[in-house]
C-alpha positions in Angstrom: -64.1 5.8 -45.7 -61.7 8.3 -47.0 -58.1 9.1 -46.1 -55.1 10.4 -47.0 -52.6 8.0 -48.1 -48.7 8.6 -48.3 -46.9 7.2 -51.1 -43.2 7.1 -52.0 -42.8 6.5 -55.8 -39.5 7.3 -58.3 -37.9 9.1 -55.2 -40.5 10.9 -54.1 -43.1 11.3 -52.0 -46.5 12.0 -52.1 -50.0 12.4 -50.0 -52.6 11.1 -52.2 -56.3 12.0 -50.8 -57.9 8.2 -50.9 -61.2 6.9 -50.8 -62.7 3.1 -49.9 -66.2 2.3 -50.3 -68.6 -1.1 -51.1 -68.2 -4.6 -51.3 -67.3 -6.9 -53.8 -65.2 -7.3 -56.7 -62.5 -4.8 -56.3 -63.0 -1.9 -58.6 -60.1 1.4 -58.6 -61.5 4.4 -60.4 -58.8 7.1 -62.0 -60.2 10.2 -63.3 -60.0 12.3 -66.1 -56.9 15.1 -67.0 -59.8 18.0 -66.4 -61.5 16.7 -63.1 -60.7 15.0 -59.7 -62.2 11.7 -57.9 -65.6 13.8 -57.5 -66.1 13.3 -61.1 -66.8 9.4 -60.1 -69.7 10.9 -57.9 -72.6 9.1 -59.0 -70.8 5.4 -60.1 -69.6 5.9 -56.5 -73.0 6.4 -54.9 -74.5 3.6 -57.4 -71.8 0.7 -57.6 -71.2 0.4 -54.1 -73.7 -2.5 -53.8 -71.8 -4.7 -56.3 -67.9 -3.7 -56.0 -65.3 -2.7 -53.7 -64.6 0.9 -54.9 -61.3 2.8 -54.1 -60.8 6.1 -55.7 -58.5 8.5 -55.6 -57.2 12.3 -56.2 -54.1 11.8 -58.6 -50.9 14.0 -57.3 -52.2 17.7 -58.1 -55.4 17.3 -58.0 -58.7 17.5 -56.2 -57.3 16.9 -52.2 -54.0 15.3 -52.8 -51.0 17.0 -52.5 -49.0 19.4 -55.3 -46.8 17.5 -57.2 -43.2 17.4 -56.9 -39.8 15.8 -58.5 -39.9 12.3 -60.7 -42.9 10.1 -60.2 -45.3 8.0 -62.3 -49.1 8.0 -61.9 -49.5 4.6 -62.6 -46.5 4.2 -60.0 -48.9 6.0 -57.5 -51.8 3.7 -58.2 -49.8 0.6 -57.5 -48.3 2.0 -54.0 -52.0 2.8 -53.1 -52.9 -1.2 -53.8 -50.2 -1.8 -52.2 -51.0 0.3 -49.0 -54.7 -1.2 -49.1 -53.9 -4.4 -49.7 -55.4 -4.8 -52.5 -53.7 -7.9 -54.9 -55.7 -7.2 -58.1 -58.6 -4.7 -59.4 -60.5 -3.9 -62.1 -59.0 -0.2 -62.9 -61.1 2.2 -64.7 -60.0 5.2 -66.4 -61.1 8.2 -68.5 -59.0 10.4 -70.6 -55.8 11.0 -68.9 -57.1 8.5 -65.8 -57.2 6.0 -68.7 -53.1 6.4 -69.9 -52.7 6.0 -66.5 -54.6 2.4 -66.1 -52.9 1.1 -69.6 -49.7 1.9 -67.8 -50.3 0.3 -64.8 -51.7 -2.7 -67.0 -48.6 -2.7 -69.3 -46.4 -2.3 -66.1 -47.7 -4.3 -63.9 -50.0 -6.7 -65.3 -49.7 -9.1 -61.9 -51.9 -6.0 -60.3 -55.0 -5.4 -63.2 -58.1 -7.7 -63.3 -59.8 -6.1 -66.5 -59.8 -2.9 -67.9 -62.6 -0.3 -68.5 -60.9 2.7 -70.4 -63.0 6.1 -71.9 -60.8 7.6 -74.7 -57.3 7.7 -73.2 -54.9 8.8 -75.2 -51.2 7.6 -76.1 -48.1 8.9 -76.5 -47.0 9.4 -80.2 -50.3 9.7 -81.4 -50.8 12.3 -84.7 -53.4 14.8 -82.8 -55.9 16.8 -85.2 -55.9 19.8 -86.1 -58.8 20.5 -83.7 -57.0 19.4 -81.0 -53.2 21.1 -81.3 -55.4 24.4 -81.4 -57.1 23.4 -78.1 -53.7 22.3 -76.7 -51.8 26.1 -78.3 -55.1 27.9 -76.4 -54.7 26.1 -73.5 -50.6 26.3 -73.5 -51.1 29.8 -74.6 -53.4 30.8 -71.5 -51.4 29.1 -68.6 -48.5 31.0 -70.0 -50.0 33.9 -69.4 -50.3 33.0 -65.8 -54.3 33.2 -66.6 -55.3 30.1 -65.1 -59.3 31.2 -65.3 -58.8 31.3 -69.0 -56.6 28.0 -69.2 -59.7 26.8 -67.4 -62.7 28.0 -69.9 -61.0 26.5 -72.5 -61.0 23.2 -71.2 -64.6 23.7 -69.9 -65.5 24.9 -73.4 -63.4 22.4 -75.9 -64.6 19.2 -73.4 -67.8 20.5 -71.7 -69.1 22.4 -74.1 -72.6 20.7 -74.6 -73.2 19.5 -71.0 -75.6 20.8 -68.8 -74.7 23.8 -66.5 -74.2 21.8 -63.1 -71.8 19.6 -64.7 -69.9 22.5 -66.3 -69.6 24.2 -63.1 -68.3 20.9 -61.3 -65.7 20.4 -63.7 -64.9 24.0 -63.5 -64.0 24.1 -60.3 -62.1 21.2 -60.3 -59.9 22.2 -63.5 -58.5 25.5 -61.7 -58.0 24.0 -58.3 -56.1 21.1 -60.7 -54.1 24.2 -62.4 -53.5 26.0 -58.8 -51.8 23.2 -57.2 -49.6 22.5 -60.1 -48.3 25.6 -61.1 -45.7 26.5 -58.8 -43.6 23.4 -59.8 -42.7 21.2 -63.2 -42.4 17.9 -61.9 -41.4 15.2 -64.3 -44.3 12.9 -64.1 -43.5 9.6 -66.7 -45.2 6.4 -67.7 -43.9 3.2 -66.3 -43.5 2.0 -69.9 -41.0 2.9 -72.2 -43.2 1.8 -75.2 -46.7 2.0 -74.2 -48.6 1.9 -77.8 -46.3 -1.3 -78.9 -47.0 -3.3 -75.3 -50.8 -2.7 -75.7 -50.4 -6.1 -77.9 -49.1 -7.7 -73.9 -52.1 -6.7 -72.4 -54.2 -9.9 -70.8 -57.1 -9.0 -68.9 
């Protein structure tokens, strides 16, 4: 079951492309900075026997809509529990999709069950060298306006010993991802003002 889901979060509002699937223990899927919900595509064909999935496309990416003004993706993922009625999930997150489950968790602990993170990152944190030159190629390319390059070298820096197929999944999803956010800046936050020193709050 999939839908498109309209949330109103840090005054504004949003459609969020949203998808319901299995039964069982409620289990919310957030995923990565350089993909969309597809990226879930085989936990979602295989986990649907043992949990409740919900997954969803973040605000500018995959299907949801561009985004716009102030908002918080963890703000997002709590409207969309809301709107399902879902009290409490497990949330799972990689990269980016995993700031955006400690948030929630740090935020609104009353909504997480347990968490299941893949290298997210935090705010603060003293990056290597490696990865401030990935982030001046990448900052370099989209200011450009060359969002195929912007592209390659995420495909490249993240992707670059996976198999063809995957590559090419993740490379379509990256450019549609840099398409529907670059006609805008919105001012996406966390929920938490501190989020590396409330980590120590977490009980899940």
């Amino acid at each position: 079951l999939f839908r498109s889901m309209n949330v109103y979060e840090g005054g504004t509002a949003a459609s969020l492309h949203v998808e319901h699937a299995g039964s069982g223990p409620p289990v919310v899927l957030i995923h990565a900075g350089v993909a969309d919900s597809r990226m879930w595509d085989p936990q979602w064909a295989a986990w649907q026997t043992r949990f409740a999935l919900t997954r969803l496309d973040l605000r500018g990416f995959g299907r949801s809509g561009a985004p716009v003004g102030s908002f918080s993706h963890a703000g997002d993922v709590a409207a969309l529990l809301d709107g399902a009625g879902i009290d409490r999930a497990h949330v799972v997150g990689a990269s980016f999709g995993g700031l955006v489950a400690l948030d929630l968790a740090a935020a609104r602990p009353d909504r997480v069950l347990g968490l299941v993170l893949a290298d997210p990152p935090l705010p603060g944190y003293a990056w290597s060298e490696e990865m401030r030159g990935f982030f001046a190629a990448e900052e370099a390319a989209l200011e450009a306006g060359d969002l195929e390059a912007a592209t390659d070298v995420n495909v490249e820096f993240w992707l670059g010993a996976a198999p063809g197929p995957v590559q090419e999944a993740i490379r379509e999803q990256q450019l549609n991802a840099f398409r529907l956010q670059a006609d805008d800046e919105p001012d996406d936050s966390l929920l938490t003002a501190d989020l590396p020193g409330a980590l120590a709050t977490l009980e899940v």
